[in-house]
C-alpha positions in Angstrom: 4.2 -63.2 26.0 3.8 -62.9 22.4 6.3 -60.6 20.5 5.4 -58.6 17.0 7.8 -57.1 15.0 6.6 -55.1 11.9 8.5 -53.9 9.0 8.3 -52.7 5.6 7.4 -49.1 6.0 9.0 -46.3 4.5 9.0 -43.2 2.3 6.3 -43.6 -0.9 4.7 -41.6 -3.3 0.9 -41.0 -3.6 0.0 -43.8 -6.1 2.6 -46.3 -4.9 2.8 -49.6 -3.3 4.1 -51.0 -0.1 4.1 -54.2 1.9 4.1 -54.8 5.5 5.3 -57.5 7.4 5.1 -58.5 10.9 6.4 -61.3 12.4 5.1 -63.0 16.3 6.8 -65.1 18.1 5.4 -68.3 19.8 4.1 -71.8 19.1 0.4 -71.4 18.5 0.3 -68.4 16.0 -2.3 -70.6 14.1 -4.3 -69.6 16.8 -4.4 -65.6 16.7 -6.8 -63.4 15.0 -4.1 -60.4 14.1 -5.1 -57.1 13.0 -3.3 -54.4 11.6 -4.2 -50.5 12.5 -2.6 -46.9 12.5 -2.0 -43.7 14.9 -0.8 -40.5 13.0 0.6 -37.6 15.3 -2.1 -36.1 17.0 -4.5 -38.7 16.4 -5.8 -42.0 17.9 -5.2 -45.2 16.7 -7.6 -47.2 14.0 -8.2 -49.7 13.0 -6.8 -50.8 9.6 -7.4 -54.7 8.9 -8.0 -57.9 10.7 -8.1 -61.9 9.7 -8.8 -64.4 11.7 -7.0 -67.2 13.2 -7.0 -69.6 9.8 -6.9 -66.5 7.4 -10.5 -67.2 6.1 -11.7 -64.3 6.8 -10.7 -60.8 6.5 -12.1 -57.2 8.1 -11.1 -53.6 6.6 -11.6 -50.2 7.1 -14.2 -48.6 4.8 -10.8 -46.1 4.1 -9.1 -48.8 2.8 -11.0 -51.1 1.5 -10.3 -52.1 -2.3 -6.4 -50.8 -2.0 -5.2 -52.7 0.9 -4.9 -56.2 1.7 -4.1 -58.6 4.7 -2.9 -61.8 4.5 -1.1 -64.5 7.0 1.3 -67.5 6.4 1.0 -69.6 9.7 3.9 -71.5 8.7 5.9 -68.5 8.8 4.1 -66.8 11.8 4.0 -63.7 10.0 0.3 -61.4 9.0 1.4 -59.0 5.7 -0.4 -56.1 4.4 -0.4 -55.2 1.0 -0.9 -51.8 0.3 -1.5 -50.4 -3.1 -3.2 -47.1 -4.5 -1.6 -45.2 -1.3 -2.6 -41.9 -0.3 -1.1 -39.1 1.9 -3.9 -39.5 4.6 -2.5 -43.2 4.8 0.6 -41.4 6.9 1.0 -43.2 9.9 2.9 -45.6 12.4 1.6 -49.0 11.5 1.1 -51.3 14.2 0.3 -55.2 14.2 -1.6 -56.8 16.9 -2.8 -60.0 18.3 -6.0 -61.4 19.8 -5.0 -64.6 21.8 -7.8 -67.7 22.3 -9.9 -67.6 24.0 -11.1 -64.8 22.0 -14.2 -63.5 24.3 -13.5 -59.4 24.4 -12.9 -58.3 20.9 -9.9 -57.4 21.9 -6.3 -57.3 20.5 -3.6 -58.3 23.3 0.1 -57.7 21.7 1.2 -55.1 19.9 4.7 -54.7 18.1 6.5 -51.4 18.1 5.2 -49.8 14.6 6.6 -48.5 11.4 5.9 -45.8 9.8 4.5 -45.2 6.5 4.5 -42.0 4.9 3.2 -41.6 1.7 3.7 -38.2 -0.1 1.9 -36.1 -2.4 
């Protein structure tokens, strides 16, 4: 089973910057499309930002697109996102997720625990 452990959230100001980090266990990380998404209270979860497998390509929310970015180091098995320009409505718990091979369902299979972000006004 993989494992995903984010961190790097915290307290912000509108305006400001963080970066996320989330790290997976197992051999074959090379091998995972990861995604990034977000759940405030009260709402369901969305999707944020995905790359595939080798990190040539990259998906985002039309919400975020232009202020955030996600990135991976397979050497590290670790996905990042950089988040800049934040915004109060970017409040949430962050969670980083996993689509193993084969890849057939769109779906993600892991998730790590989450860390909130909370960007004030």
């Amino acid at each position: 089973q993989v494992q995903l452990v984010e961190s790097g959230g915290g307290l912000v100001q509108a305006g400001g910057s963080l970066r996320l980090s989330c790290a997976a266990s197992g051999r074959t990380f090379s091998t995972y499309n990861m995604a990034w998404s977000r759940q405030a209270p009260g709402k369901k979860r969305e999707f944020v930002a995905a790359i595939n497998y080798s990190g040539g390509s990259t998906y985002y929310a039309d919400s975020v697109k232009g202020r955030f970015t996600i990135s991976r180091d397979n050497a590290k098995n670790a996905v990042y996102l950089q988040m800049n320009s934040l915004k109060p409505e970017d409040t949430a718990v962050y969670y980083c997720a996993a689509d193993l091979p084969p890849y057939s369902d769109l779906e993600y299979d892991y998730w790590g625990q989450g860390t909130q972000v909370t960007v004030s006004s």
